[in-house]
N, C-alpha and C positions, 0 to 999 in steps of 0.2 A: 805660689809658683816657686818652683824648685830655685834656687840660685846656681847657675851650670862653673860658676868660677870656684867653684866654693873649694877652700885649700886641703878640706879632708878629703876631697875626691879628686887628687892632682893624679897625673901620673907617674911612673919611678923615671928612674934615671936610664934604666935600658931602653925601656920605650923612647925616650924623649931622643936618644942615640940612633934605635934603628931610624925613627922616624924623618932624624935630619938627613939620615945619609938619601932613604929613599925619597924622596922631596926631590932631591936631586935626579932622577929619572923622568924625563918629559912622560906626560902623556898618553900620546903618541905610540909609547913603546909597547904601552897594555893593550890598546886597541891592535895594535898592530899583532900582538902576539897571538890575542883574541880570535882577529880575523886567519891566521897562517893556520889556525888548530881549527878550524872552520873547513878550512881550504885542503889541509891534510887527511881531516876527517872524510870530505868530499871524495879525495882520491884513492884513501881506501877503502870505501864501500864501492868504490866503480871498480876496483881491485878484487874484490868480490872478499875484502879481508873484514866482515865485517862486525869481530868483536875489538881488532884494531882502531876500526872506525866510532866504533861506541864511547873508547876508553877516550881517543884522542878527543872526542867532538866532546869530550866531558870535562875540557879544562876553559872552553871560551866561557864558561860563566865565571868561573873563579879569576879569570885575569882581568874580566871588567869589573867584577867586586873590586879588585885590586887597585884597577884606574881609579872608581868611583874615590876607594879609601885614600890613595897617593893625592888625589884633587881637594878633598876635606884636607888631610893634614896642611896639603899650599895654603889654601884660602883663610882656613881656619885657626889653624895651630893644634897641636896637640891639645890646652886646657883651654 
């Protein structure tokens, strides 16, 4: 089995910078952003706008990636 700590596979020094800052963002903020691009998408396809509606309703899965990756870095750490 692989060893996950292992020092040849650390990350750099930027990484480990973005990661503290965003750490600092609850939650909360992705889900929420998730659900408003959900919400926004809804009301431009009732708008009958609907390549507006495609583009927007195409950011809720990237912003719960985002949660998902902001919750690992808490829990976990970077290495």
């Amino acid at each position: 089995m692989t060893n996950l700590n292992n020092p040849e596979h650390s990350e750099g020094n930027l990484t480990k910078q973005i990661e503290e800052q965003t750490a600092k963002i609850p939650s909360t903020v992705f889900l929420g952003a998730a659900i408003a691009a959900m919400a926004i998408s809804l009301t431009c396809k009732l708008m009958k706008k609907d390549d507006k509606a495609l583009f927007v309703g195409q950011w809720a899965a990237p912003f719960l990636l985002l949660g998902i990756y902001n919750k690992i870095v808490k829990t976990n750490g970077s290495d």
